[in-house]
C-alpha positions as CSV (number, residue, x, y, z in Angstrom):
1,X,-29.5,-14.6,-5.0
2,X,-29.7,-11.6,-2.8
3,X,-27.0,-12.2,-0.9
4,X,-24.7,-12.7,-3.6
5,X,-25.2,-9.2,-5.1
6,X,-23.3,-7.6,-2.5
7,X,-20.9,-9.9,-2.2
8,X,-20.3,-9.3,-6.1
9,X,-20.4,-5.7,-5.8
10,X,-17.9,-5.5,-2.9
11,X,-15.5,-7.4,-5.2
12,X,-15.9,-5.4,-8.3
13,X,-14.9,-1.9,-6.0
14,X,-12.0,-4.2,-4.2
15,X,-10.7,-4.7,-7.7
16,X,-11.7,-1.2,-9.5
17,X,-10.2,-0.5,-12.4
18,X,-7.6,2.1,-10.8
19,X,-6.4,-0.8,-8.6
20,X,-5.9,-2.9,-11.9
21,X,-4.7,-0.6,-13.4
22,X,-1.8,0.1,-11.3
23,X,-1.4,-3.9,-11.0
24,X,-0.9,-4.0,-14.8
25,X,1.5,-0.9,-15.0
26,X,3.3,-0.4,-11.9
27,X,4.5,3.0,-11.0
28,X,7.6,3.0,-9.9
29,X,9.0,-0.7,-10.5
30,X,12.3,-0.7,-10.7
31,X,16.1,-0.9,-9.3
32,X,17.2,2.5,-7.0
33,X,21.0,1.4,-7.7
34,X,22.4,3.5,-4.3
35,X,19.4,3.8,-2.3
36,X,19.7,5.6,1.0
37,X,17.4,2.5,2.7
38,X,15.7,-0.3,1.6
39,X,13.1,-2.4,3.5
40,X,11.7,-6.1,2.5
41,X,8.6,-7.7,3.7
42,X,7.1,-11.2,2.6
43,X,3.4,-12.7,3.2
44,X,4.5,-16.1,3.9
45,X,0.5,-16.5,3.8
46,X,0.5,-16.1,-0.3
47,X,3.7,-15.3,-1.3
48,X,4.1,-12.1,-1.8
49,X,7.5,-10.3,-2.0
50,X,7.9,-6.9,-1.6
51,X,11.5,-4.4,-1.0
52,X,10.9,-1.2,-1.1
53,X,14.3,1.2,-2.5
54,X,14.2,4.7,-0.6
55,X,16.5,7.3,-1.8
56,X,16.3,10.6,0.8
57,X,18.0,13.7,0.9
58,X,17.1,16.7,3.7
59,X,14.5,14.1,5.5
60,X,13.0,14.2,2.7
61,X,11.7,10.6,0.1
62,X,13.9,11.9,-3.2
63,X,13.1,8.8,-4.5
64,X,11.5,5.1,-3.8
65,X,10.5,2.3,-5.8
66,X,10.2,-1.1,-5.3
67,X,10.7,-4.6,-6.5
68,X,9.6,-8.4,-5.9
69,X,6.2,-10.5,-6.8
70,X,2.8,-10.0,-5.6
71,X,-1.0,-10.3,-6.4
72,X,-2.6,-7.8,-7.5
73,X,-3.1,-6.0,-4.3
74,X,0.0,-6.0,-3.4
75,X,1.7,-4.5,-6.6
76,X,-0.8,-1.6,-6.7
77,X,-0.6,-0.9,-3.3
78,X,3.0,-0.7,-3.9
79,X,2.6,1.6,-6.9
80,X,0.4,3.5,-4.8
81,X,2.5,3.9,-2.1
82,X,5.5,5.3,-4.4
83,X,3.4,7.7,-6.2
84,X,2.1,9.3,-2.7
85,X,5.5,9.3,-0.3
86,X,7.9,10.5,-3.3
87,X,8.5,14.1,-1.8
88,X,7.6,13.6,1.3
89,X,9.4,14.0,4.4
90,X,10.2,10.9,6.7
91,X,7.8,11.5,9.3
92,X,5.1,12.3,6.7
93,X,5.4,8.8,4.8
94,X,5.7,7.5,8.3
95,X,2.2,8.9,9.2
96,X,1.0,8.1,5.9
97,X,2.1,4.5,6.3
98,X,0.0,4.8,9.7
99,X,-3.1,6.2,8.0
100,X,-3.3,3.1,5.6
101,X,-2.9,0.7,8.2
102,X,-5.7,2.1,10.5
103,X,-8.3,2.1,7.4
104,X,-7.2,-1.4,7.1
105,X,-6.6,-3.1,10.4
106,X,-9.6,-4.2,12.2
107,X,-8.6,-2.5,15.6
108,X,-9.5,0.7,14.0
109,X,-12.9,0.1,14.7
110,X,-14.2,1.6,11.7
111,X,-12.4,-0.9,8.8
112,X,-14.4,-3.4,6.8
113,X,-16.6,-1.0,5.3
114,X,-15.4,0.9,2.1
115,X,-17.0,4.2,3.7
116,X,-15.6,3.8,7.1
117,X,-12.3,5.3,6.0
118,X,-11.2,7.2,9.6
119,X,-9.1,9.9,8.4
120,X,-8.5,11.5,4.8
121,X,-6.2,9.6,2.5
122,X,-4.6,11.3,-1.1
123,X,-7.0,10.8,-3.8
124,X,-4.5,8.5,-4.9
125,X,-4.9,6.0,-2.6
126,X,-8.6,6.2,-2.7
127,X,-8.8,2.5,-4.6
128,X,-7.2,0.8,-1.8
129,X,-10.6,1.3,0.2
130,X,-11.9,-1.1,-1.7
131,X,-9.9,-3.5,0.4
132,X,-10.9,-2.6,3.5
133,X,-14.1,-4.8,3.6
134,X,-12.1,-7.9,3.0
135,X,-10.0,-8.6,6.3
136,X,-7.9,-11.7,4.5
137,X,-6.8,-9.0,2.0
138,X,-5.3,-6.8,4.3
139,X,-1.9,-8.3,4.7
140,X,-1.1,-8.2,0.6
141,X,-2.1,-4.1,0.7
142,X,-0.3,-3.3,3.6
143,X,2.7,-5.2,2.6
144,X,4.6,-2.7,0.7
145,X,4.1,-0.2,3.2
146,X,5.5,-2.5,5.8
147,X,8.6,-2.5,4.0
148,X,8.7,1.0,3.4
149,X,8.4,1.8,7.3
150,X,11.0,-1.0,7.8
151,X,13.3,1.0,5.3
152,X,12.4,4.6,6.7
153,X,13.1,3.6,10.4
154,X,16.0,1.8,9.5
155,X,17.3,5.6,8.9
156,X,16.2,7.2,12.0
């Protein structure tokens, strides 16, 4: 029994309510109509379908949003990733992007613990740390932001 616990308290902070709660209402899910790049990634793991709509003026993320069908991983991270890139410039989301994936990926050295976040991350994005410990996880939260780096370099 002790060995579940853990394992049952690792799952309710992977799936925290602010996670959920961006799984059930999305931020920013919707059509850009003219957008100044657009990137699409799929998990051909589970499914997952994510593009990513970038709108920028003066280097600068004007607007992004996104579309497609994921778990519930995926589509928070993907209304995470809108709320914290709109307004920032290129580089910025870029470096962002990077600072999600090194929490994430394994090679960081410091990912599968919730704590072992190596660099700070917007508030916002704090709920996808619950992720981290779960390495089979990783592809569905960093899927959005693979499209949006597939979108931003597309305009460099």
């Amino acid at each position: 029994m002790s060995s579940v616990a853990p394992f049952t308290a690792s799952i309710a902070a992977m799936y925290q309510d602010a996670l959920l709660a961006h799984h059930r209402a999305p931020h920013n899910r919707r059509v850009i109509e003219s957008p100044s790049a657009v990137g699409a990634r799929k998990n051909p793991v589970c499914g997952d379908d994510i593009t990513v709509m970038v709108t920028l003026e003066s280097d600068a993320v004007r607007d992004v949003a996104f579309t497609g069908r994921g778990c519930s991983i995926a589509t928070a991270s993907a209304s995470m990733m809108t709320d914290a890139v709109l307004g920032l410039t290129v580089s910025d989301a870029l470096a962002l992007a990077d600072a999600v994936d090194r929490m994430l990926h394994p090679d960081a050295g410091q990912a599968g613990s919730a704590d072992a976040v190596p660099e700070p991350l917007p508030d916002a994005l704090t709920p996808l740390r619950g992720v981290a410990p779960f390495p089979g996880r990783h592809g569905c939260a960093m899927l959005p932001w693979q499209a949006l780096r597939e979108a931003l370099t597309a305009k460099r």
